[in-house]
N, C-alpha and C positions, 0 to 999 in steps of 0.2 A: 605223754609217755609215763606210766608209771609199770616199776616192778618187784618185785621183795628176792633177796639174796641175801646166803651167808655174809657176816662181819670178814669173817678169816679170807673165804676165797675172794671178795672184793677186796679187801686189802691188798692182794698179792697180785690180783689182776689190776688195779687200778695205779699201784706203786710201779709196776714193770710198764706201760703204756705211759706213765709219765716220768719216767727216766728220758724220755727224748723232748721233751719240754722244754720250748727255749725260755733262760731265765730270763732274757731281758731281748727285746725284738719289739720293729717300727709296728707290727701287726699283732695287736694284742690277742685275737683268735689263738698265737701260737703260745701260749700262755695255759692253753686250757687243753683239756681232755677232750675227744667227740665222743660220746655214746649212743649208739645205734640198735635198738633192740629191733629186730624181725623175729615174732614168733618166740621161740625160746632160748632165740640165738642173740645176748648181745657183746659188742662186738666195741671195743678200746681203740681210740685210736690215736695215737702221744706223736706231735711229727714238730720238727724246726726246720722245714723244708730241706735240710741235705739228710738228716734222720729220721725215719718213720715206723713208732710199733705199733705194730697190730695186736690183742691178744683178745680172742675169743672165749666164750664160758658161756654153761647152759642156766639158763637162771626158768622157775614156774612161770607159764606165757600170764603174760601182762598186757597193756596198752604198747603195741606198737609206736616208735616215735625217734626221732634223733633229735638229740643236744649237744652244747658245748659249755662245759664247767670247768671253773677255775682251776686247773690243777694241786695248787698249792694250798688253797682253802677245804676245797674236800678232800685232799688227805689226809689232813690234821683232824677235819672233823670222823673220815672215819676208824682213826685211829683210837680218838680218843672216848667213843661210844662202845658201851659193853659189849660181850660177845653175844652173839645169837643172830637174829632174823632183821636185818638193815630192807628199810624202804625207804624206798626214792619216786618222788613223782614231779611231775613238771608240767605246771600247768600258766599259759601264755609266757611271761616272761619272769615267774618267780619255779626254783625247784626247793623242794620240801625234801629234810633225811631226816629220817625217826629210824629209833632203834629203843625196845624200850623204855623209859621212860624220857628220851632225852629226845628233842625237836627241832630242829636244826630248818 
C-alpha cells in the first residue's frame, strides 16, 4: 500500500476515525485505525466494537492495499510533521510516513 495526501485533510480524516478507538481492550487490533485504499478511494475505519467510524477521502491513486495502524502513534506523528504532502507506504510488516524532511 502506498499513497501521498494532504497533512491537513489526513489529520481531520484520521483524528475523526479514531475518535472510536478503544483506549484500552483484550484485542489490541481495536487499538489501531484500518486503512483501505481502492483506487483513489481510501477509506478509515476507528471501531471498539459497539462504535464504528467510517470516513472516506479522495487521495492521487496509489498502490492499492489495506492496513491496521496504531491509532495513537500516528496521530501524534502526523500532527507533529509540517504542513504539505504526507506519504505513507507499507511494505510487509513495517509502514513508512515522510513529509518533508521528517521520516517516520
Amino acid at each position: 500500500m502506498k499513497f501521498r495526501c494532504e497533512r491537513d485533510v489526513l489529520v481531520e480524516a484520521f483524528g475523526t476515525a479514531a475518535r472510536a478507538v478503544a483506549s484500552r481492550s483484550a484485542l489490541p487490533v481495536l487499538s489501531g485505525v484500518r486503512m483501505s485504499l481502492s483506487g483513489t478511494q481510501l477509506k478509515l475505519t476507528g471501531s471498539d466494537l459497539d462504535l464504528t467510524i467510517d470516513v472516506t477521502i479522495e487521495v492521487p491513486a496509489g498502490e492499492d492495499g489495506t492496513v491496521v495502524l496504531p491509532a495513537r502513534l500516528v496521530s501524534d506523528i502526523l500532527k507533529a510533521v509540517q504542513p504539505g504532502a504526507v506519504q505513507i507506504s507499507v511494505e510487509g510488516e513495517q509502514a513508512h510516513i515522510s513529509a518533508g524532511r521528517s521520516a517516520f
